[in-house]
C-alpha positions in Angstrom: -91.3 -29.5 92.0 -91.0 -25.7 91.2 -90.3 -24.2 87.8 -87.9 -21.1 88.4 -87.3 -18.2 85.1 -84.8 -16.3 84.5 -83.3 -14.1 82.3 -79.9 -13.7 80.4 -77.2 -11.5 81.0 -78.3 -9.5 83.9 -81.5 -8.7 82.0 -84.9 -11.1 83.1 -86.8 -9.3 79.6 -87.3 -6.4 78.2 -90.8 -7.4 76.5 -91.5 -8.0 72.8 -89.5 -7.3 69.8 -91.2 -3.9 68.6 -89.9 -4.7 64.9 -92.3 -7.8 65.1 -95.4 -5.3 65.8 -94.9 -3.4 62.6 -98.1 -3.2 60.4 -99.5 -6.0 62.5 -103.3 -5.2 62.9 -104.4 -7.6 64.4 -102.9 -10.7 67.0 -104.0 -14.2 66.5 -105.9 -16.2 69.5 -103.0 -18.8 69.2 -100.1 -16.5 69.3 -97.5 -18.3 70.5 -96.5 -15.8 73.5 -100.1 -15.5 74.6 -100.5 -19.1 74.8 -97.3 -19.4 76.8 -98.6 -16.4 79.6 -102.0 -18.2 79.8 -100.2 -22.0 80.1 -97.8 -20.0 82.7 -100.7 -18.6 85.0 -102.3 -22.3 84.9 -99.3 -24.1 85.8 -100.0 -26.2 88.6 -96.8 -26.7 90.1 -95.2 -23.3 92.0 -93.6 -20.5 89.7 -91.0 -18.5 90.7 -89.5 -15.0 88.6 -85.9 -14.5 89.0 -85.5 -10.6 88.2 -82.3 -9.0 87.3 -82.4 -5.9 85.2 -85.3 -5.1 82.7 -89.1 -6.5 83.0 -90.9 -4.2 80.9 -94.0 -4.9 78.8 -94.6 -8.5 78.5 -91.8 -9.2 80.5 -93.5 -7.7 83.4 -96.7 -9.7 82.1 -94.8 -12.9 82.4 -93.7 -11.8 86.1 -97.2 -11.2 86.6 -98.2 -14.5 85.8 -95.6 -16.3 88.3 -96.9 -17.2 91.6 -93.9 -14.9 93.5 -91.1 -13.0 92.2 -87.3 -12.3 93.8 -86.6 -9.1 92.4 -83.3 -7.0 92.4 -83.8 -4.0 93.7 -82.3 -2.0 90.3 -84.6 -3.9 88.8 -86.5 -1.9 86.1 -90.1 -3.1 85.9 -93.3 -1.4 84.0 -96.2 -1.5 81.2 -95.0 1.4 79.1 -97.0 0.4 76.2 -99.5 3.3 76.3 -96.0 5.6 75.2 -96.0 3.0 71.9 -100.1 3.7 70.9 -100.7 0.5 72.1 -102.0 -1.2 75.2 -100.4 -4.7 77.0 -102.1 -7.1 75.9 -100.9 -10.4 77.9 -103.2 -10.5 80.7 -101.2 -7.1 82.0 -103.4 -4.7 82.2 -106.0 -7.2 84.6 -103.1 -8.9 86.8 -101.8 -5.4 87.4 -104.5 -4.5 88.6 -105.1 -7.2 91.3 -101.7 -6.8 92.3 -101.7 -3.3 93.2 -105.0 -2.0 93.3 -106.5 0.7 91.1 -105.5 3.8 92.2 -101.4 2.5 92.3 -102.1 0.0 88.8 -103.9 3.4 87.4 -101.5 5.9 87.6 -98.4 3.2 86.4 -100.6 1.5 83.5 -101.5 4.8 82.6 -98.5 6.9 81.9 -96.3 3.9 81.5 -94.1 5.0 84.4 -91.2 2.5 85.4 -90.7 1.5 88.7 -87.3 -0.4 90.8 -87.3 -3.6 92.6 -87.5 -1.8 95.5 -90.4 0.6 94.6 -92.2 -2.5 93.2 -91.7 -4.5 96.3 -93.1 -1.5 98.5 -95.8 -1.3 95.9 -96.9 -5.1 96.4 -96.3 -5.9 92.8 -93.6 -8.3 93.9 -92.9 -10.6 96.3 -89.6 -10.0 97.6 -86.4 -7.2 96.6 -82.9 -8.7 97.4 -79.7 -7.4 95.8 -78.8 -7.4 92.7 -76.3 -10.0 93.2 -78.3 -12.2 95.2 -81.5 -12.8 93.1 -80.9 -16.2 91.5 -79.4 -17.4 95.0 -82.4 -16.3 96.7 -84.5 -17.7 94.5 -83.1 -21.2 94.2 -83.4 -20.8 98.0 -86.8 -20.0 97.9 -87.3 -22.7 95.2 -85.5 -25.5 97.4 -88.2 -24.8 101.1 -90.8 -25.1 98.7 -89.6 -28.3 97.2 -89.2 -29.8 101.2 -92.8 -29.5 101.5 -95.6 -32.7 100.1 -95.8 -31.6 96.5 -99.5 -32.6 96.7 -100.2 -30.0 99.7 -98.3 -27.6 98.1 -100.4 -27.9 94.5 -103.8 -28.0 96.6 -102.6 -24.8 98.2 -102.0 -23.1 95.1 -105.1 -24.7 93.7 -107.3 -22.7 96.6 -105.3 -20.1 96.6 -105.9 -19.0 92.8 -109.5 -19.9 93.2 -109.2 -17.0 95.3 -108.8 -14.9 92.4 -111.6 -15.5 90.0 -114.8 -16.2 92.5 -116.6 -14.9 95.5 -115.1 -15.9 99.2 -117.9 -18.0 99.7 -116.6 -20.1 96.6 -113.2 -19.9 97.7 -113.8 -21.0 101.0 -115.8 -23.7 99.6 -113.0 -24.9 97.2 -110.3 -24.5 100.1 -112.1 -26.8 102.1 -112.8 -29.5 99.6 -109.1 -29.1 99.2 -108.2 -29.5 102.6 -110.3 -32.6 102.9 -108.4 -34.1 99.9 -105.1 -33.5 101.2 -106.2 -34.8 105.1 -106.6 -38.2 103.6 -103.6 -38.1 101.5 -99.9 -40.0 102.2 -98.3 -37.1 102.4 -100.6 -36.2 105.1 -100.0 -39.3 107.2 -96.2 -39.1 106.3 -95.6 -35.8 107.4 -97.8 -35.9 110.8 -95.8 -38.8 111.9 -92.1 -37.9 111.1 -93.3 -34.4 113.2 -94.3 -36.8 115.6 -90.9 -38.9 115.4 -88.6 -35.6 114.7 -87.7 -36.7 111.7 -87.8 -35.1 108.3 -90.5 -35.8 106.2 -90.4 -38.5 103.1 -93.2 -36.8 101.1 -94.1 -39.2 97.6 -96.7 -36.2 96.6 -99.5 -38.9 96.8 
């Protein structure tokens, strides 16, 4: 029901291999790593970051294409590409800047600044800062209330809720509600209205 990443090692990732950017000029539409970021972002089932240690470059671009993140708070998370000549280049330097804003996105895309789980969690760039310790816990736990709910209502709601992200409200409101009418006619709806009504958890079949 939810697809959870980690990283090895008390690290989540600490980007690209530089040594495989030398005298590259150019980086092919099928690049494997661009094609995983893009299939990430479009997943339709709930993502969850796990993030212990380092998330720098296209590791934070891989955070940023997650729906949430549970984040150490010694974490160590940034685009410090601009410090290498270059720029981010896996959808970092737009998602950064619906996560934060432009003024706070700006002044971290810009001098390639690093920031801690807990700065990034005041910052809004993540969804929650545990301790270090605790992150994979957390995020199972996280991972295992979101796999109680009707798989179907939770995909719709993901559906709308991205939607909200590349149109006008008037579009997302108009895709929520077509969404909302799907899932009111669904199983899962019927299942889960009448265990509520019985006090009885929920047998959800995600149809």
């Amino acid at each position: 029901h939810v697809l959870l990443l980690q990283g090895q090692a008390g690290c989540f990732t600490a980007g690209n291999d530089l040594a495989d950017f030398v005298g590259k000029h150019a980086l092919e539409p099928d690049d494997p790593i661009l094609q995983f970021l893009h299939t990430l972002a479009d997943f339709p089932k709930p993502v969850i970051a796990a993030v212990e240690g380092l998330a720098l470059g296209g590791g934070l671009e891989l955070v940023l294409a997650c729906d949430t993140s549970i984040v150490g708070q010694g974490a160590r998370l940034g685009l410090p590409e601009v410090k290498l000549g270059v720029i981010p280049g896996g959808g970092g330097t737009q998602r950064f800047i619906r996560a934060l804003g432009k003024p706070r996105a700006m002044a971290l895309l810009l001098s390639g600044d690093l920031v801690t789980g807990t700065e990034a969690a005041t910052l809004g760039l993540v969804g929650k800062v545990v301790d270090d310790d605790e992150v994979v816990e957390q995020a199972i736990a996280l991972a295992q209330r979101i796999s109680a709910n009707s798989p179907l209502a939770v995909a719709l709601a993901k559906d709308a809720a991205l939607a909200a992200q590349t149109g006008s409200i008037a579009a997302g409101l108009e895709h929520e509600k077509r969404n909302f009418v799907y899932s009111l006619a669904s199983d899962d709806s019927h299942e889960g209205q009448a265990a509520f009504v019985a006090k009885r958890l929920p047998n959800f079949t995600g149809r």
